[in-house]
C-alpha positions in Angstrom: -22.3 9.4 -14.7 -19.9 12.3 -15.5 -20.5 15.7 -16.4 -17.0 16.7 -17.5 -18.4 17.9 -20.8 -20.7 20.2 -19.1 -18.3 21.6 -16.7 -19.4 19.2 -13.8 -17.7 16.5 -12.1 -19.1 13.4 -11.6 -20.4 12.5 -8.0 -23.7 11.5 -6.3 -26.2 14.4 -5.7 -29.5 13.2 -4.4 -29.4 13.1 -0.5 -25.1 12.6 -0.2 -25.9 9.2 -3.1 -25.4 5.9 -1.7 -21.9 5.3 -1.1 -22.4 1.2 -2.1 -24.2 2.0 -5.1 -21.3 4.8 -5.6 -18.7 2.5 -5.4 -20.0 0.4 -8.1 -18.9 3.6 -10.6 -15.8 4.6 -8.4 -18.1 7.6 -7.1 -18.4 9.2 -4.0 -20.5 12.2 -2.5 -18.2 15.7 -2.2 -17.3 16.7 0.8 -18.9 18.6 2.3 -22.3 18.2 0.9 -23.9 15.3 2.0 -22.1 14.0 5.0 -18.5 13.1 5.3 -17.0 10.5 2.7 -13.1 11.0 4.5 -13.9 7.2 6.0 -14.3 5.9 2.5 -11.8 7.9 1.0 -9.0 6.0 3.9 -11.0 3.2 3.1 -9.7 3.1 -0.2 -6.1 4.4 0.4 -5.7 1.7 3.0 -6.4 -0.9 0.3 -4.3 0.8 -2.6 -7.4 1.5 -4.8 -5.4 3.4 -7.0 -3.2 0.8 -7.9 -6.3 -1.9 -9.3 -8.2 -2.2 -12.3 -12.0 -1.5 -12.0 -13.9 -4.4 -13.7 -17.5 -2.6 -13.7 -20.8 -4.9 -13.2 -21.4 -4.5 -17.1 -18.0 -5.7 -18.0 -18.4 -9.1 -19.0 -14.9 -10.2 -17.7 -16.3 -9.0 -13.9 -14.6 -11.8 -12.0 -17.9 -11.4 -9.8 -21.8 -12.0 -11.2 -24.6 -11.7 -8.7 -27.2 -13.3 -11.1 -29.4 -10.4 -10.0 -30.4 -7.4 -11.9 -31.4 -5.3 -9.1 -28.3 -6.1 -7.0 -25.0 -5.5 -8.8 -21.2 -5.4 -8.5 -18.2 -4.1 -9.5 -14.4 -5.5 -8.5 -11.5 -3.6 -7.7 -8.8 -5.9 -8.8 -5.1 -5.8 -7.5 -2.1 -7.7 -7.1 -3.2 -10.1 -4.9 -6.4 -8.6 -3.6 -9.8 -7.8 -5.2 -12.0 -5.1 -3.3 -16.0 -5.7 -4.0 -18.6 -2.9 -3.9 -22.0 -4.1 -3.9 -25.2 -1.8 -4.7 -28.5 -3.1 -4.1 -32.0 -1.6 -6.2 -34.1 -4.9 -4.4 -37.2 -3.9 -2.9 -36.5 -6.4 0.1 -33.4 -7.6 1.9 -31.9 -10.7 0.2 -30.5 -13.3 2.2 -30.2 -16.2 -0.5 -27.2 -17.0 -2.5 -27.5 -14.5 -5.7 -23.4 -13.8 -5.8 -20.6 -15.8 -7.1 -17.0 -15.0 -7.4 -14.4 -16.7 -10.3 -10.8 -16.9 -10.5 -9.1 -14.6 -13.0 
């Protein structure tokens, strides 16, 4: 996802990314390429981002599962409060009950 070692920073290039899908890596377009991301950047800020731990989708102690592998999600975790991004690859619209959530 990052390009640090070839001078790049990491962020979402094709069509401004997918700010959901972003999320689930902490990622979000630049501005101003692709749209404006300033509404999830006070998004964030409003709910203290910077002071959770990121418990990534492929992180086995994610306190959230989706039992999906073409939906995912990552947890922001903080004192208190958890923040959940959720990025969808499904070719159709799901409606059923493919996410649960457990107590850390």
């Amino acid at each position: 996802m990052s390009g640090i070692p070839y001078g790049l920073t990491g962020e979402m290039l094709q069509n401004g990314g997918n700010p959901w899908r972003g999320m689930l890596y902490g990622m979000t377009n630049r501005l101003p390429w692709s749209g404006d991301p300033r509404p999830i950047w006070k998004a964030w800020d409003d709910f203290g981002i910077d002071k959770t731990r990121m418990i990534g989708y492929w992180d086995p102690e994610c306190p959230v599962k989706t039992h999906r592998d073409d939906i995912l999600a990552t947890a922001y975790v903080g004192e208190g409060k958890t923040l959940v991004a959720v990025g969808s690859w499904a070719a159709k619209r799901k409606r059923s009950n493919w996410i649960s959530i457990g107590r850390r």
